[in-house]
C-alpha positions as CSV (number, residue, x, y, z in Angstrom):
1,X,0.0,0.0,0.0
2,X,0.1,4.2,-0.7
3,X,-3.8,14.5,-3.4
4,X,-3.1,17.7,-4.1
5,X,-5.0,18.7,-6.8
6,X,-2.0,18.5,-8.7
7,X,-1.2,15.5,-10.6
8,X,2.1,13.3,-10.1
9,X,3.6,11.2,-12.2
10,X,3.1,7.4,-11.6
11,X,6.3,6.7,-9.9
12,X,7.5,3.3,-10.0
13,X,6.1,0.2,-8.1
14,X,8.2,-0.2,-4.9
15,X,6.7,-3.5,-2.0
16,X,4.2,-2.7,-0.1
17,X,6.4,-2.7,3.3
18,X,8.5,-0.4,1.8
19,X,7.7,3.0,2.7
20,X,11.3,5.6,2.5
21,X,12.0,8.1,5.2
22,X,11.6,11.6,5.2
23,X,12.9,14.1,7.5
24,X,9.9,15.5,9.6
25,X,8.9,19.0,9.4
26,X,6.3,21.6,11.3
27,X,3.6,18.7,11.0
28,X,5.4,17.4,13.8
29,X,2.8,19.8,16.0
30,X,0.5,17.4,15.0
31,X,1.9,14.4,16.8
32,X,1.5,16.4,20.1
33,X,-2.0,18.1,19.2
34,X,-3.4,18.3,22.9
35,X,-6.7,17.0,23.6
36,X,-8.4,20.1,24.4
37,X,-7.2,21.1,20.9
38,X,-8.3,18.1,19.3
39,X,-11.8,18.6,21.0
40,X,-12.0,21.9,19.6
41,X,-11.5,20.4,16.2
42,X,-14.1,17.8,16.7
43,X,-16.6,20.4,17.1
44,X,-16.1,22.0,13.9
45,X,-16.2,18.9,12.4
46,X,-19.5,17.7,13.8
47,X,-20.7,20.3,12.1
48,X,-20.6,18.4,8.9
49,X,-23.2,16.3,7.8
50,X,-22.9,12.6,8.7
51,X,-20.0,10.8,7.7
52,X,-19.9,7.5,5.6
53,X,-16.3,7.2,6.3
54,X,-14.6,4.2,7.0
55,X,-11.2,4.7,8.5
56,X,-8.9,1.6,8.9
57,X,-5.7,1.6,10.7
58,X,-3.2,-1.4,9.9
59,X,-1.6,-2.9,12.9
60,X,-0.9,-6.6,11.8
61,X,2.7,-6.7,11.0
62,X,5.3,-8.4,13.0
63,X,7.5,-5.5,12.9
64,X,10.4,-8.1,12.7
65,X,13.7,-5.0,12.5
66,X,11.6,-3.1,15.4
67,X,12.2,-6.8,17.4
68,X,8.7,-5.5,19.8
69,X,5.4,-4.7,19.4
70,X,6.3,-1.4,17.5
71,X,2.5,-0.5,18.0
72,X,2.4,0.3,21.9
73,X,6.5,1.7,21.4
74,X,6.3,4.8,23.5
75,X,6.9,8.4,21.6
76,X,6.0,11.8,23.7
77,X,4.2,9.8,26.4
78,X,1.9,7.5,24.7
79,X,1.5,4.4,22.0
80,X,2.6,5.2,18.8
81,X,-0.4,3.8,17.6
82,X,-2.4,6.0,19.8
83,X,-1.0,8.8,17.6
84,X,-2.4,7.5,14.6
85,X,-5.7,7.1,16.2
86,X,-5.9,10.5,17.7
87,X,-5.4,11.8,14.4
88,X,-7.7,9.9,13.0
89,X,-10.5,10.2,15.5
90,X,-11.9,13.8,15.0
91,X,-12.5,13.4,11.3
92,X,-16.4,12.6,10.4
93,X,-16.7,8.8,10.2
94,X,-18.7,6.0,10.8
95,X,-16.4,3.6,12.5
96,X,-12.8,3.6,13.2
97,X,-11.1,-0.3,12.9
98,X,-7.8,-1.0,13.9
99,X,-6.5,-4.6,12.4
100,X,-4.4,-6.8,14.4
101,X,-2.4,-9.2,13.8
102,X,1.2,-10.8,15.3
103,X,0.3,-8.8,18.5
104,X,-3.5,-9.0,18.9
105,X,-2.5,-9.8,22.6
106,X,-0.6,-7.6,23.5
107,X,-2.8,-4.8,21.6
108,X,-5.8,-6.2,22.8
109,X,-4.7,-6.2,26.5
110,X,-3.5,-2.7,26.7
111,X,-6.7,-1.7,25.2
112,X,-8.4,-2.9,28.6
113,X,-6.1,-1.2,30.5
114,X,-6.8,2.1,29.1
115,X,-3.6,2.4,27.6
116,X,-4.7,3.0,24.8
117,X,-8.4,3.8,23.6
118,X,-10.8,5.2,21.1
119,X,-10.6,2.5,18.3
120,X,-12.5,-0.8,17.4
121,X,-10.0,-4.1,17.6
122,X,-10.4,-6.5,14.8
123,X,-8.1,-9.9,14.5
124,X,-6.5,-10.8,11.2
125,X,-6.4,-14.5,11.3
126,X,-3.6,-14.3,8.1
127,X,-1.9,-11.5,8.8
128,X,1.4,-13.3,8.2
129,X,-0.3,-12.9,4.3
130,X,0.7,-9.3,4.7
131,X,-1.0,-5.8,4.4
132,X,-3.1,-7.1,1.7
133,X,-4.7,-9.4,3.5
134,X,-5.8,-6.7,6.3
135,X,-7.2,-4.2,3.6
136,X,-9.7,-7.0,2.7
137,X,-11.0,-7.9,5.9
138,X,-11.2,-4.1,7.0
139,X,-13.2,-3.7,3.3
140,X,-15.0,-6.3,3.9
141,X,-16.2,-5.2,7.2
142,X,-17.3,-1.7,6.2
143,X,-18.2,-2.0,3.0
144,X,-22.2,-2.7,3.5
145,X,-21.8,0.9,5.8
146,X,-19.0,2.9,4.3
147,X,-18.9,4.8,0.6
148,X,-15.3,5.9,1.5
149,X,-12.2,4.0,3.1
150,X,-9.3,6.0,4.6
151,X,-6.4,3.4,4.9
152,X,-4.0,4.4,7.3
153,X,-0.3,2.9,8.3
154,X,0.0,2.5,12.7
155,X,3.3,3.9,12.7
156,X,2.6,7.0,10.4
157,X,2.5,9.3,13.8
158,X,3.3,12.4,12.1
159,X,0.0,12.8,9.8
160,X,-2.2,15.3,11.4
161,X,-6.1,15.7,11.1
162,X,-5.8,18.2,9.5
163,X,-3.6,16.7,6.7
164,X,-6.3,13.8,7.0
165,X,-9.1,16.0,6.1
166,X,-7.8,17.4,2.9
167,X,-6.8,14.2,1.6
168,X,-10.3,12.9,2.3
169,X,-12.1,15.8,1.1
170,X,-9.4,15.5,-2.6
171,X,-12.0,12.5,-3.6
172,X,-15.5,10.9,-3.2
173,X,-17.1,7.6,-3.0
174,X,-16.0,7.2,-7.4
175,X,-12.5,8.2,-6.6
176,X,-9.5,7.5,-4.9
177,X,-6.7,9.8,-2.9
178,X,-3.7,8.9,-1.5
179,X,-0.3,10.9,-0.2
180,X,2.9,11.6,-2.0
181,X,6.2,11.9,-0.9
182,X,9.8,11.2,-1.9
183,X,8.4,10.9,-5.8
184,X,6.5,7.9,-4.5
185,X,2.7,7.6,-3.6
186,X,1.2,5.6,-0.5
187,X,-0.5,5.6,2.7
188,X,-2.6,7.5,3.9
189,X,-4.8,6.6,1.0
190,X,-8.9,6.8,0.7
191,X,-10.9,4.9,-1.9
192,X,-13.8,4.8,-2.9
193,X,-16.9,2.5,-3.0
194,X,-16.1,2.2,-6.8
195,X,-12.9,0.5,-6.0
196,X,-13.9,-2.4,-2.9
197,X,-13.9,-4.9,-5.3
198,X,-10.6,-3.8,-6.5
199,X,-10.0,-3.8,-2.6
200,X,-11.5,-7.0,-2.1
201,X,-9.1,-9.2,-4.7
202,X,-6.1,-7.8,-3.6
203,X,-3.3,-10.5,-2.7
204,X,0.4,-10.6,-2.1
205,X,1.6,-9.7,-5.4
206,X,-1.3,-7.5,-6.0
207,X,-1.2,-5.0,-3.5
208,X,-3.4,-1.8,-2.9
209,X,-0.6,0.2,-4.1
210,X,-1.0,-1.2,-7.6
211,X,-4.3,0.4,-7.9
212,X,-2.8,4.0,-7.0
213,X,0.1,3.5,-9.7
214,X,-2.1,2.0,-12.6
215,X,-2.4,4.7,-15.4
216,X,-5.9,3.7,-15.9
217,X,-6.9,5.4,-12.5
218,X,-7.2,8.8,-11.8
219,X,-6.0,9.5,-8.2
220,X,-5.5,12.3,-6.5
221,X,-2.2,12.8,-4.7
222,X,-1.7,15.1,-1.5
223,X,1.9,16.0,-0.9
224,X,2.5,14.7,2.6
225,X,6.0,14.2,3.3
226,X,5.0,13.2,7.0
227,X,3.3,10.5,5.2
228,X,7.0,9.5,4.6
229,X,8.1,9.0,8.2
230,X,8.3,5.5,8.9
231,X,9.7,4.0,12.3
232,X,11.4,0.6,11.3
233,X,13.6,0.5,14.0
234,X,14.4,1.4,17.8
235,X,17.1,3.9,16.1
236,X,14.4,5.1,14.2
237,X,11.9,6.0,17.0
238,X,15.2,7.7,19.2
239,X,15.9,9.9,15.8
240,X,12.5,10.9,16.3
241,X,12.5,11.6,19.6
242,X,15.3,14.0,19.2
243,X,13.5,15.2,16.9
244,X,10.7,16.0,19.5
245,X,13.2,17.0,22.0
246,X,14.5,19.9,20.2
247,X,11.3,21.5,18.6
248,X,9.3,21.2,22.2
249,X,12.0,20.8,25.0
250,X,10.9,17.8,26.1
């Protein structure tokens, strides 16, 4: 897996795993956004008329070069993945899934502790299929409710709502959106109704971000270079924690 207005040219296919670092910029704020600014956000977006957005976060992988469940890591105080889901949470949708996988356990059990909250848990039986195989089930389980799905890596911390938003608003339930950076395309990506069934074949060697690189699609790229942040390692997490240290002192 992988809008701006402007158009970018199809770049070519790279696996779906591989996703190529970017240094972080201002968006950075929006890893920190506090909750009474996130609230204020939500407001404005209740506003809106209601949502039949579908917003599925992918938390499956075994994270093998991380050696740990990457998804609870620590950054700034709380779960990486708990990041991704409070960026995720104030836009207008219909349900927010989270897909397990290699540690549904451990996911699952800090869930009922509180440590981290706001998101449905949902067990990928073949997750060692890969990201493919987590797109399907999360299509399949919104698709009778959803006209749009807003695909979402667990480690892509940076992203903020408000990067979200636009990307979402770039398309409708005939299109599809995704982010560019680094003269590649991927996740954060939104499709369409149009495209589940497209969604719904996808296998190994077919991945989703086939369908944002095939010149017989129109998508709509975003330039997102946070999109390009990836954390694949331990190093990779204390980079970005520098990162944190020296823009907010912490």
């Amino acid at each position: 897996m992988t809008s701006n207005r402007p158009s970018m040219a199809p770049p070519a296919l790279i696996s779906e795993a591989s996703f190529l670092r970017v240094l972080p910029s201002r968006s950075l704020l929006s890893a920190t956004t506090p909750s009474s600014v996130r609230a204020s956000k939500m407001g404005a977006f209740e506003e809106m008329a209601e949502s039949r957005l579908g917003i599925l976060i992918l938390a499956a992988g075994e994270a093998r070069r991380f050696g740990a469940c990457k998804q609870l890591a620590h950054f700034l105080k709380k779960p990486l993945l708990q990041h991704v889901v409070d960026a995720a949470l104030p836009l207008p949708h219909k349900r927010l899934i989270i897909v397990t996988g290699r540690y549904d356990a451990e996911i699952k059990r800090a869930a009922d502790t509180g440590l981290f909250i706001g998101a449905e848990l949902v067990y990928n039986p073949d997750w060692q299929a890969g990201m493919s195989s987590a797109i399907r089930l999360g299509c399949e389980l919104l698709a009778t409710d959803c006209d749009q799905l807003l695909v979402l890596l667990s480690d892509q911390i940076l992203v903020s709502t408000e990067e979200l938003s636009t990307l979402i608003n770039s398309t409708d339930s005939t299109g599809m959106a995704c982010s560019g950076f680094r003269n590649t395309v991927g996740p954060p990506a939104v499709f369409g109704r149009s495209y589940y069934p497209d969604l719904l074949s996808l296998d190994a060697e077919n991945g989703a971000k086939q369908l944002l690189t095939n010149n017989n699609h129109q998508v709509c790229v975003i330039p997102m270079q946070s999109a390009g942040w990836d954390i694949d390692s331990p190093d990779d997490l204390e980079k970005l924690e520098d990162v944190g240290s020296y823009i907010f002192g912490n």
